[in-house]
N, CA and C of each residue as an Amber inpcrd file, in Angstrom:
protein
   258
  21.8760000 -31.9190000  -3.5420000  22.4140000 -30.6350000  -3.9610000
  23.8590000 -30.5430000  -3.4820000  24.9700000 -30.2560000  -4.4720000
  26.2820000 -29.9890000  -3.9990000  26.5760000 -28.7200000  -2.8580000
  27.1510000 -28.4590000  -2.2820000  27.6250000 -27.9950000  -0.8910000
  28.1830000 -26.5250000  -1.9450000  28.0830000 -26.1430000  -2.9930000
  28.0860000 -24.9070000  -3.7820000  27.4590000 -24.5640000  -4.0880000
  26.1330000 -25.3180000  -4.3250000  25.2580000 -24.5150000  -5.0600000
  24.3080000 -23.9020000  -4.0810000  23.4640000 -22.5350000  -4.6210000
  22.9790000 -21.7210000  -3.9590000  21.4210000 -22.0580000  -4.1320000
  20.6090000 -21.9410000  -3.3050000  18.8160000 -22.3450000  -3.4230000
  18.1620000 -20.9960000  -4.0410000  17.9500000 -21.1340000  -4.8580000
  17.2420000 -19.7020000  -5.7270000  15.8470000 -19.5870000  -5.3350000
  15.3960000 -18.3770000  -5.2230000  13.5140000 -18.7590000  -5.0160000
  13.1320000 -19.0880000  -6.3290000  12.5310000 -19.7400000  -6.5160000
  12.0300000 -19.7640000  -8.0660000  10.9970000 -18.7360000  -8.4670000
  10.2910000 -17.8460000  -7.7140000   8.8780000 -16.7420000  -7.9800000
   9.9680000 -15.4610000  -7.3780000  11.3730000 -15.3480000  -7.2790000
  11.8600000 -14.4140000  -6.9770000  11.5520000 -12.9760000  -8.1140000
  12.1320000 -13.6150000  -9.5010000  11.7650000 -12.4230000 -10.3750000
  10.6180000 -11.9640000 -10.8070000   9.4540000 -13.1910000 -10.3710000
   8.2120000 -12.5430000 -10.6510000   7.8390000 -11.3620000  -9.5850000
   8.5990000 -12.0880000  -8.4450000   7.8170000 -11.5450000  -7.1390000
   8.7820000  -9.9110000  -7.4380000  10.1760000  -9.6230000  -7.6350000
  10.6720000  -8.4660000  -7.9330000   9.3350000  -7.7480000  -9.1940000
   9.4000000  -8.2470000 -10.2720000   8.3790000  -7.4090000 -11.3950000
   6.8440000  -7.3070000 -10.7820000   6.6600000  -7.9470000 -10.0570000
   5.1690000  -7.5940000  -9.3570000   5.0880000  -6.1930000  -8.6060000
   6.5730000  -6.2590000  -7.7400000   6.3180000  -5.0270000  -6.9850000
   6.3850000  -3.7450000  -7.9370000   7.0180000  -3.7580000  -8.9280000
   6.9130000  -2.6970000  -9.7260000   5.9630000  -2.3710000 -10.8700000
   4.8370000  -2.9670000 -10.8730000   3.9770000  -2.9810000 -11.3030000
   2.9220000  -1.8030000 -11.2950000   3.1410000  -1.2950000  -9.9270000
   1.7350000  -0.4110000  -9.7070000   1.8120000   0.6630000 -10.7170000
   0.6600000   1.3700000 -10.6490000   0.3150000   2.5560000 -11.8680000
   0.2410000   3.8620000 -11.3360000   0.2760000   4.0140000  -9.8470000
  -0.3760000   5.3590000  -9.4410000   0.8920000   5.4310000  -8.4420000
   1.4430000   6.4240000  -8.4870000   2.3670000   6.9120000  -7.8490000
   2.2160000   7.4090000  -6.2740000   2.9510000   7.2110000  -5.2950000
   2.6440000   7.4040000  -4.0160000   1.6070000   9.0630000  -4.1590000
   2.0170000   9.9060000  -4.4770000   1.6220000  11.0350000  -4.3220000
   0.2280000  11.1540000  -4.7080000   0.2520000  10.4340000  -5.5530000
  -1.4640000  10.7770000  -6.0430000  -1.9990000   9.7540000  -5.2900000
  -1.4080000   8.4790000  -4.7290000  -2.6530000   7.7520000  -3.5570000
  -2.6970000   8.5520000  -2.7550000  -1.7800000   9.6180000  -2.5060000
  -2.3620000  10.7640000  -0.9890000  -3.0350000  11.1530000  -1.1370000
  -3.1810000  11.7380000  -2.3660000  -4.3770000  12.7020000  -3.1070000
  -5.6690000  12.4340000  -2.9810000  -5.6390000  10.8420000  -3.2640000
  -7.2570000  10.5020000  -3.6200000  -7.8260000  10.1550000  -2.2430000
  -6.5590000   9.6930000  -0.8420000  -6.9270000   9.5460000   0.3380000
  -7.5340000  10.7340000   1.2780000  -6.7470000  11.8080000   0.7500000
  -7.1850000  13.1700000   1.4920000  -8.2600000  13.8460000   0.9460000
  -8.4990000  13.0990000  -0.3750000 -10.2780000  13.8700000  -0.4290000
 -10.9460000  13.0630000  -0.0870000 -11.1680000  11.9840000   0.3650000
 -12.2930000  11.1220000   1.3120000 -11.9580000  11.5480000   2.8530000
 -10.6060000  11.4700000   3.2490000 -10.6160000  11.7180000   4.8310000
  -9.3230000  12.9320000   4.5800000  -9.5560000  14.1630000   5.1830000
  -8.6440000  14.8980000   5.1110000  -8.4590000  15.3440000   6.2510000
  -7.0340000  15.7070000   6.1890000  -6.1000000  15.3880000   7.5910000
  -4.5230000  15.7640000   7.3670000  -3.7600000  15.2200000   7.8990000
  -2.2920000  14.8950000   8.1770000  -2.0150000  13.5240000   7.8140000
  -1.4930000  13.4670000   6.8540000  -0.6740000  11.8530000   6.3960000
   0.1060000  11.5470000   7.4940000   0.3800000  10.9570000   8.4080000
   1.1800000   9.9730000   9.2230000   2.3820000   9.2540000   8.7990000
   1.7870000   8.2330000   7.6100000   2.5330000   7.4800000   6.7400000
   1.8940000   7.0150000   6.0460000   2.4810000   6.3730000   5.4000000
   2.5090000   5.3200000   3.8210000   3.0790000   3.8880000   3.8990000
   2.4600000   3.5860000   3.7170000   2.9480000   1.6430000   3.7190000
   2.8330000   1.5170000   2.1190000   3.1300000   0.0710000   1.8120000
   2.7520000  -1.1880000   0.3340000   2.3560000  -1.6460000   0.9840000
   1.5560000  -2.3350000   0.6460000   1.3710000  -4.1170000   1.4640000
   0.4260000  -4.6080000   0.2820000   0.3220000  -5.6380000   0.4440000
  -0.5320000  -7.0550000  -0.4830000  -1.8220000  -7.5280000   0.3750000
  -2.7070000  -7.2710000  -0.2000000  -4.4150000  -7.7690000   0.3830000
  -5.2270000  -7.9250000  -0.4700000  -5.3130000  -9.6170000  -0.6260000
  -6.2020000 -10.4570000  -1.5070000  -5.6410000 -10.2510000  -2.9930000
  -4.2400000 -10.5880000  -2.7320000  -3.6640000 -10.1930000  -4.1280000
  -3.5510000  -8.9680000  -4.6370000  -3.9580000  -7.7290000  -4.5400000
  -3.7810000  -6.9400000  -5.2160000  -2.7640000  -6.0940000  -4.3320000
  -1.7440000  -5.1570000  -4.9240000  -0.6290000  -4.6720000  -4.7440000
  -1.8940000  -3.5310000  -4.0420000  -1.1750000  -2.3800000  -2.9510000
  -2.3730000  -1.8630000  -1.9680000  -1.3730000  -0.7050000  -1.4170000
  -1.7400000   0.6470000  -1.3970000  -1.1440000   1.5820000  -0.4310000
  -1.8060000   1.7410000   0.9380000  -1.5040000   1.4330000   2.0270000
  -2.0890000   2.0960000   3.1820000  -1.5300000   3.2080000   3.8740000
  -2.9750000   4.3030000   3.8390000  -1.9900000   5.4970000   3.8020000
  -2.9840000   5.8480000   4.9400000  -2.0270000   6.3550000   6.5620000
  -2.0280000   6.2970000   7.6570000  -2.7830000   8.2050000   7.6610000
  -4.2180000   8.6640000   8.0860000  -4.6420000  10.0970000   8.1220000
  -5.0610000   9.9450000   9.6140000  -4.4060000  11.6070000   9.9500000
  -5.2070000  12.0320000  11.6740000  -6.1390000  13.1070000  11.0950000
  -7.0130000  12.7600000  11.0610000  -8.0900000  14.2530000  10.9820000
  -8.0640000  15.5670000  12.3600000  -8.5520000  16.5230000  12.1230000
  -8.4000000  17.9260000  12.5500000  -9.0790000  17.5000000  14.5510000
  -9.6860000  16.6310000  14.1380000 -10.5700000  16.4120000  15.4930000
  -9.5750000  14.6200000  15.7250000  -8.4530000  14.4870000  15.1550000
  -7.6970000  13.8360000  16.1740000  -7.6940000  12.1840000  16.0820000
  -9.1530000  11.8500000  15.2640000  -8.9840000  10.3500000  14.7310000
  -8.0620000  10.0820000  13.4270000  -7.9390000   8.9510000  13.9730000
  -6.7470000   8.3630000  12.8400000  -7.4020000   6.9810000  11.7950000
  -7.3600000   6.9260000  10.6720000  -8.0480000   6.6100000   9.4950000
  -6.8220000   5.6270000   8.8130000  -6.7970000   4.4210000   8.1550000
  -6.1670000   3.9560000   7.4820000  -7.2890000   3.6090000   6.3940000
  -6.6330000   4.3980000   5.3490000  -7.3290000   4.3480000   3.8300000
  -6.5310000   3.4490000   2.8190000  -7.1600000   2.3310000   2.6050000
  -6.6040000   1.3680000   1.8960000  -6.6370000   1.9850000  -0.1600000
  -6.0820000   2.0340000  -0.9530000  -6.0210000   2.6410000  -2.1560000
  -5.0020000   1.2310000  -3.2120000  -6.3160000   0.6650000  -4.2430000
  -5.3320000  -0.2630000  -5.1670000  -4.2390000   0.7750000  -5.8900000
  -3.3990000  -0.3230000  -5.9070000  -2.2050000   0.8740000  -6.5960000
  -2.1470000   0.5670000  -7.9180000  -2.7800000  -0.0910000  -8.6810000
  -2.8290000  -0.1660000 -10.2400000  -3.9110000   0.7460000 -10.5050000
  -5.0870000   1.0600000  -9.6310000  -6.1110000   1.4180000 -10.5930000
  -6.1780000   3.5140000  -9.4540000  -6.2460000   3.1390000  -8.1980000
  -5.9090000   4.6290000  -7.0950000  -7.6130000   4.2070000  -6.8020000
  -8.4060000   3.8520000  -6.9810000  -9.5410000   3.3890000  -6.2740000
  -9.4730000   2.9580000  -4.8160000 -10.2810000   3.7770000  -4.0320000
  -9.7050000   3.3630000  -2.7060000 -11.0360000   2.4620000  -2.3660000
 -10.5020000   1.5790000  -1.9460000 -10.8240000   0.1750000  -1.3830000
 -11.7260000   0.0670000  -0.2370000 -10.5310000   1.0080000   1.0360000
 -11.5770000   0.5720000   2.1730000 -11.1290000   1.8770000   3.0670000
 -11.4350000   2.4240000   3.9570000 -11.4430000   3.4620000   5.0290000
 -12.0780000   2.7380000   6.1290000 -10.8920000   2.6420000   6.8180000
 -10.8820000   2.1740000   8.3050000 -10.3440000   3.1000000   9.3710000
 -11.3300000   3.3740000  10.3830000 -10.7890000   4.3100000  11.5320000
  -9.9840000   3.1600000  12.7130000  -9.0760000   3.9590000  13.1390000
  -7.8760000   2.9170000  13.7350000  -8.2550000   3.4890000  15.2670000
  -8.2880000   2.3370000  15.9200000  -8.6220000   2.2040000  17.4780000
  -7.4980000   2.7420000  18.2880000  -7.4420000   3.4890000  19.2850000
  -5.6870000   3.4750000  20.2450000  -6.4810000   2.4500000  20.8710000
């Protein structure tokens, strides 16, 4: 390779059009998270698990536990509800 040329990723533009892919808009994964565990949103992540594009959306319930509710972001089906350890 010449001392100009630049190393491209080659899955760069897929990997850009992947992230924009999802179907359900942050707001409504809150939605569908706070009627299984309702609470205080914390936060909101993306992340990728087992391939599928994924919101993890961070809930403290009224009595103080904290819940990470996993939600696919193409379809808003939530996946998994996990209570988070301190």
């Amino acid at each position: 390779m010449e001392d100009d040329q630049i190393m491209i990723c080659p899955f760069c533009n897929l990997w850009d059009g992947y992230w924009r892919q999802y179907r359900i808009n942050t707001e409504t994964a809150i939605q569908n998270a706070l009627q299984r565990v309702p609470g205080q949103v914390l936060r909101v992540e993306m992340d990728v698990e087992d391939g599928l594009l994924v919101y993890e959306i961070h809930i403290r319930t009224t009595n103080g536990m904290v819940y990470e509710v996993t939600i696919d972001a193409n379809t808003g089906e939530i996946l998994e509800v996990d209570r988070q350890d301190d």
